[in-house]
DRENKERO-476118 format. One line per field, with one value per residue (C-alpha): residue number from 1; residue in three letters; x, y negated, z negated. Coordinates in steps of 0.1 Angstrom, whole numbers, m for minus. Last residue first. Example, Ala and Ser with C-alpha at 12.3 -4.5 7.8 and 13.67 -1.06 7.14 Angstrom:
! residues 2
pos: [2;1] .
code: [SER;ALA] .
u: [137;123] .
v: [11;45] .
w: [m71;m78] .
***
This chain:
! residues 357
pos: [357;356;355;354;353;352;351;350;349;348;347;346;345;344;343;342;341;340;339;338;337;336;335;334;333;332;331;330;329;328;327;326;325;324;323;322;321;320;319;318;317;316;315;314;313;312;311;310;309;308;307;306;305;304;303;302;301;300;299;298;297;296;295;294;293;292;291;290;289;288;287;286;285;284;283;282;281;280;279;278;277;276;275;274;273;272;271;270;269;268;267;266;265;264;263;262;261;260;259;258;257;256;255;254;253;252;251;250;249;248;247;246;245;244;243;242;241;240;239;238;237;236;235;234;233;232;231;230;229;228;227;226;225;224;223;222;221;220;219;218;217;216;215;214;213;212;211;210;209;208;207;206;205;204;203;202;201;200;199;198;197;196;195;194;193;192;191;190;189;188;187;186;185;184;183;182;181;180;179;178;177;176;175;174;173;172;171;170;169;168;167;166;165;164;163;162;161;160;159;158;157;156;155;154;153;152;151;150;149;148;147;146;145;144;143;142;141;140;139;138;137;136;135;134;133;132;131;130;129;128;127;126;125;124;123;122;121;120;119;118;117;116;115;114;113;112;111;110;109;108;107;106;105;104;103;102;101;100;99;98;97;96;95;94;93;92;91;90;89;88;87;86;85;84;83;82;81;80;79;78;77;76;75;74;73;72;71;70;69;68;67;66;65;64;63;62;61;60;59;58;57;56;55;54;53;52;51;50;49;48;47;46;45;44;43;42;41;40;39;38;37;36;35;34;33;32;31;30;29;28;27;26;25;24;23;22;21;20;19;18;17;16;15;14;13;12;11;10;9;8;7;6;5;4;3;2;1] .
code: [UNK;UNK;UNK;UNK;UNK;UNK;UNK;UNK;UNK;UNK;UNK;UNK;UNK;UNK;UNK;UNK;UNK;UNK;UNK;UNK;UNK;UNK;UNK;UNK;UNK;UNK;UNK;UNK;UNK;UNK;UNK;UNK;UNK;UNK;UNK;UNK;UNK;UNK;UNK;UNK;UNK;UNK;UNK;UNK;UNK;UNK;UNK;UNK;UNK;UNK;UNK;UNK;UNK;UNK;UNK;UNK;UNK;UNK;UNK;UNK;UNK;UNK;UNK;UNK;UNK;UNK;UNK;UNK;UNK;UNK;UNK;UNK;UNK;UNK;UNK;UNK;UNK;UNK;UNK;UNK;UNK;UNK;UNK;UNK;UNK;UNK;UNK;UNK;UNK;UNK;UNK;UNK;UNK;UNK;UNK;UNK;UNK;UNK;UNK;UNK;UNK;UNK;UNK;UNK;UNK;UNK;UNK;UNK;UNK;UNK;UNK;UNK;UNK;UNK;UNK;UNK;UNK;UNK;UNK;UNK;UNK;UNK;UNK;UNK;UNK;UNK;UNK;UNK;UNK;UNK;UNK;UNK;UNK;UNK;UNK;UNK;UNK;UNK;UNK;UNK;UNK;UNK;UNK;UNK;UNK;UNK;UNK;UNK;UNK;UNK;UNK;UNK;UNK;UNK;UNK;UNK;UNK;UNK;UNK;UNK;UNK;UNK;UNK;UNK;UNK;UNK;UNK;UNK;UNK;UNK;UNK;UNK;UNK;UNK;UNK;UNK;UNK;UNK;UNK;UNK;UNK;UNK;UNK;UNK;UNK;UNK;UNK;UNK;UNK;UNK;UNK;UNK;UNK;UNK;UNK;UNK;UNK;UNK;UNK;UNK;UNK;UNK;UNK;UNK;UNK;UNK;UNK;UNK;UNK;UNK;UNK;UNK;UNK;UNK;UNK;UNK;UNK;UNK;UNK;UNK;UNK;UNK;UNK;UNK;UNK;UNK;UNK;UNK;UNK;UNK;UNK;UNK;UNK;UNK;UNK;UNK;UNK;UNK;UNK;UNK;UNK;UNK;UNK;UNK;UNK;UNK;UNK;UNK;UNK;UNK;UNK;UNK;UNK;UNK;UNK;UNK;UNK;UNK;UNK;UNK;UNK;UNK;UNK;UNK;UNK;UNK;UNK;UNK;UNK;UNK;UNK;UNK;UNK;UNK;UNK;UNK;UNK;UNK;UNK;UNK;UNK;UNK;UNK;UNK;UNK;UNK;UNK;UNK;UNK;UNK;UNK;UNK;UNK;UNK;UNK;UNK;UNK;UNK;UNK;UNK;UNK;UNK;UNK;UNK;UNK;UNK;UNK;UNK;UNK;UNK;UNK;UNK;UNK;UNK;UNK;UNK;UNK;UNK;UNK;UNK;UNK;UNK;UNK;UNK;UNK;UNK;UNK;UNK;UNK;UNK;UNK;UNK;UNK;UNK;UNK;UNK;UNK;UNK;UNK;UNK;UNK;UNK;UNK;UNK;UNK;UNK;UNK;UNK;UNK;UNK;UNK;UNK;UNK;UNK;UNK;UNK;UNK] .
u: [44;61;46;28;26;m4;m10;22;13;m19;m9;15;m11;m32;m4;11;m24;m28;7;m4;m37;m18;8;m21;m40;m8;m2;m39;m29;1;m16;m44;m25;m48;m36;m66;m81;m61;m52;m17;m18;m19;m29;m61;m76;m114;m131;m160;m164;m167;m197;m187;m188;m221;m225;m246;m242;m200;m204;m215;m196;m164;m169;m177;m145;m123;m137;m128;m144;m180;m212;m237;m275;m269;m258;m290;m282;m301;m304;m269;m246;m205;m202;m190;m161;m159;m156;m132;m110;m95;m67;m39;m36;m54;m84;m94;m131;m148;m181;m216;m198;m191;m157;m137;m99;m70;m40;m20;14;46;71;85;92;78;50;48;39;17;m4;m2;m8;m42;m49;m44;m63;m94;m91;m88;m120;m126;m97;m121;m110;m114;m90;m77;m40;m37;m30;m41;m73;m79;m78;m99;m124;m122;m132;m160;m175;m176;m190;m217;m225;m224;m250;m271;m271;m278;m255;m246;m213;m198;m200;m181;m157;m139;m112;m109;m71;m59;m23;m3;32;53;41;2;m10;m33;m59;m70;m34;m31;m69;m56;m22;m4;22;33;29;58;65;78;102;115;122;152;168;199;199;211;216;218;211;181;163;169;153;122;122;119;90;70;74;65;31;19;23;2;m23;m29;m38;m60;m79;m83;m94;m115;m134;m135;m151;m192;m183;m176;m181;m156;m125;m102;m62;m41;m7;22;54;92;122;133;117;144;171;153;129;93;90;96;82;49;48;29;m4;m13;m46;m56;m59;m46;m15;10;27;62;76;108;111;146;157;176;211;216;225;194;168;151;151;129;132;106;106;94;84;58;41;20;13;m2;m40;m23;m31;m35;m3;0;31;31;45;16;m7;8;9;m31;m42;m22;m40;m75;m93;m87;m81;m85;m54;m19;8;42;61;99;121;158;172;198;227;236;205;213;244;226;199;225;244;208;201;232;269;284;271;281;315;319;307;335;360;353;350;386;398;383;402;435;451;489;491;522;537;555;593] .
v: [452;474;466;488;474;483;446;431;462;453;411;426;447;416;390;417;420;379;376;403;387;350;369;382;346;332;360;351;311;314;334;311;278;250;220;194;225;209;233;230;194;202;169;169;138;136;109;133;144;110;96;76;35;25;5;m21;m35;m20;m45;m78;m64;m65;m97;m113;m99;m116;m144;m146;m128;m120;m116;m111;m126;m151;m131;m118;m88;m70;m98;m103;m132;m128;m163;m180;m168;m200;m219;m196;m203;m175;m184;m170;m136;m131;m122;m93;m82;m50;m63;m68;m87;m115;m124;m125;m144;m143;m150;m116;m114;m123;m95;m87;m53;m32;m57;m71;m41;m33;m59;m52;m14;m27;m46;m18;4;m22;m26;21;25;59;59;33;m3;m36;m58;m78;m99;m103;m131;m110;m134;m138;m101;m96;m122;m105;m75;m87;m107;m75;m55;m73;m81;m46;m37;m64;m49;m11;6;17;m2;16;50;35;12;45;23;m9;m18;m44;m59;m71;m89;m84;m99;m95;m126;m142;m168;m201;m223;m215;m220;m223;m220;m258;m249;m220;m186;m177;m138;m118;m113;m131;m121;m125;m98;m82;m71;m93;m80;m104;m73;m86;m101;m68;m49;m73;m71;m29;m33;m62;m40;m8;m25;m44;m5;6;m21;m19;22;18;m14;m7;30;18;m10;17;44;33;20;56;51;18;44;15;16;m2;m14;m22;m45;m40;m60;m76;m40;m21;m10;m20;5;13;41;66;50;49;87;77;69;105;112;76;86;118;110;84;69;57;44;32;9;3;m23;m7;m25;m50;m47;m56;m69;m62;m30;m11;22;43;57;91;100;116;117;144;164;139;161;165;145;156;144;117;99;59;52;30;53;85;55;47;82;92;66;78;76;116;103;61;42;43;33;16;m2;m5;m30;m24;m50;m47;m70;m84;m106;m121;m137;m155;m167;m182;m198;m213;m225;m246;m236;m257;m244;m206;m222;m236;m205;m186;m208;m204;m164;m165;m191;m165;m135;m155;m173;m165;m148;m134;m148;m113;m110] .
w: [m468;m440;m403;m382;m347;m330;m332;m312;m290;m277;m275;m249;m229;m227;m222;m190;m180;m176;m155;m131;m126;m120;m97;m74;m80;m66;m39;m25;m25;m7;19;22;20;1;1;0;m21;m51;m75;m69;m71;m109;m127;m109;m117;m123;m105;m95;m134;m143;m119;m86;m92;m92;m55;m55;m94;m89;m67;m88;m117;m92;m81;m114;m128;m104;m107;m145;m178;m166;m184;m156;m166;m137;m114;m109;m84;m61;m36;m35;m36;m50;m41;m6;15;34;3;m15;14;44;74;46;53;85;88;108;102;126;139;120;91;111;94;128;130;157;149;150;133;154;148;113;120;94;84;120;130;108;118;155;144;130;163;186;165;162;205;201;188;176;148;136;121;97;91;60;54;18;m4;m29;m39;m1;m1;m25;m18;22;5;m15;15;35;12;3;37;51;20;35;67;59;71;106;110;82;104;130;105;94;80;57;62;33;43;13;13;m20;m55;m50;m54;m82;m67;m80;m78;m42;m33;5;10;12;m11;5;m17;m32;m36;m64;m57;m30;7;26;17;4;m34;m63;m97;m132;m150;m166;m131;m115;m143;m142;m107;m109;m132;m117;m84;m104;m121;m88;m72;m105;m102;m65;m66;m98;m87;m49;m56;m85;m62;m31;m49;m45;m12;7;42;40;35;20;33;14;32;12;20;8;19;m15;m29;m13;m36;m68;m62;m50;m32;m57;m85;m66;m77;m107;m83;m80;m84;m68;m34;m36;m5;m6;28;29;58;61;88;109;132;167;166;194;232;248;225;193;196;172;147;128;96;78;44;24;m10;m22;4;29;50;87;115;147;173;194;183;190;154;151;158;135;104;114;118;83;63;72;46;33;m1;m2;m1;0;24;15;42;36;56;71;91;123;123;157;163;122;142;170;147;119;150;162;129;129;109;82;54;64;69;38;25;43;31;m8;m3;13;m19;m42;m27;m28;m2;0;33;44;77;93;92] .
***
């Protein structure tokens, strides 16, 4: 007759902690090898800034790239080694610019935001709407992690992961207790750096030192690159890389604003940054609430944020000549024309109608 076991559930769970306790980095390594991760990277940025070219790149596919619809997905997959499960990235990447920065609901769930990163991508040729793209876009993905933690947090739920929610900065990070960061890990792309590199020099500066104070401020990771250069491509799918992957980030640092920036999260100080300066601005007569504030007023001084009607949301995507399909398009207005005569000829009979008093 076959020994029966008499250990309950709670005595098995009890015994496999002890054991977990018990066992050395190298047997934690050895058995994490043999389970493959999952990580989520979400993209959004600046319409038409180049978001698509970077995800295409680092997925190795050479294909054109096609204006998002919406919101899309894909993934890609990695060995670690020989033998061991291929890790996974979801990739999410959201398309509008800020038009339609509800859908980061979608992305951004309780299911995978212990292993979730974002990537904004900034179209540096177009300064005077990369404050309000930043703001809007960051704001509402900082708004759904907060959201889905909170949730987690009330129902006592704990999700697989290694990362927390919201994130821990190191106790030794530069200017921990000055800057505010963004709850999941952060990497800010400024693209189109070939036609940024031929302003005017103290408008590069100015833009430059802003976006490596956001960053810094985010915690963020910041590079600069150009879908014509392939060194800042390389370096910008090194990044994401180790985003999706969590390989070895890149070390190396540049801040001279005349060549493409890549500074690393956490290799950046309020003193090397310096203040908001600009020979435009007295920032003395600026009425600011925090740092943060003074930045942007000191910008938005060089570069007016783009006028109402040019920020206008199109709450029917439809409309949108980003996806425009000719023939789709012609039997649309066909059906629209059809649909208006049919309210004209009914309205006509409603009031030829003769109705008793």
């Amino acid at each position: 007759m076959p020994k029966i076991n008499s250990d309950t559930l709670w005595d098995v769970a009890a015994a496999e902690v002890r054991s977990r306790e018990n066992r050395t980095d190298e047997e934690d390594a050895e058995e994490d090898a043999h389970f493959l991760t999952q990580r989520t990277v979400f993209f959004m940025g600046s319409k038409a800034g180049g978001k698509t070219t970077i995800l295409l790149r680092f997925l190795d596919r050479d294909e054109a790239a096609k204006p998002t619809l919406a919101l899309e997905y894909t993934f890609g997959r990695r060995a670690r080694g020989h033998n061991t499960p291929k890790d996974i990235a979801h990739l999410w990447e959201l398309g509008g610019g800020t038009s339609l920065s509800d859908l980061v609901q979608i992305p951004i769930t309780a299911d995978n935001v212990s292993s979730l990163s974002a990537v904004l991508v900034l179209d540096l040729s177009k300064p005077n709407a990369l404050w309000e793209t930043m703001e809007r876009l960051l704001g509402s993905a900082r708004s759904q992690v907060e959201k889905v933690c909170a949730v987690l947090q009330k129902t006592g739920e704990s999700r697989s992961g290694k990362q927390r929610v919201p994130r821990i900065l190191p106790k030794d990070y530069p200017d921990r207790e000055l800057i505010s960061p963004f709850p999941v890990p952060l990497l800010i792309i400024g693209s189109k750096f070939d036609i940024f590199q031929d302003f005017d020099s103290e408008k590069r500066k100015v833009i430059c030192k802003t976006l490596r104070f956001l960053a810094h401020f985010y915690g963020a990771s910041l590079i600069f690159t150009s879908s014509k250069s392939e060194a800042t491509m390389s370096k910008s799918r090194s990044f994401v890389n180790q985003l999706a992957f969590g390989t070895e980030r890149p070390k190396s640092i540049s801040t001279d604003p005349s060549k493409p920036l890549a500074v690393p999260a956490g290799s950046d100080s309020l003193s090397q940054i310096g203040p908001p300066v600009s020979s435009e601005v007295d920032i003395g007569s600026l009425h600011a609430k925090n740092p943060l504030d003074l930045w942007k007023k000191v910008f938005e001084k060089v570069f007016p944020p783009e006028n109402i009607k040019e920020r206008k949301e199109l709450k029917d995507p439809a409309k949108d000549p980003q996806y425009s399909e000719t023939l789709i398009d012609s039997i649309r207005a066909q059906k629209d024309q059809e649909l208006e005569q049919y309210k004209r000829e009914q309205a006509k009979s409603w009031k030829s109608l003769s109705l008793d008093p």
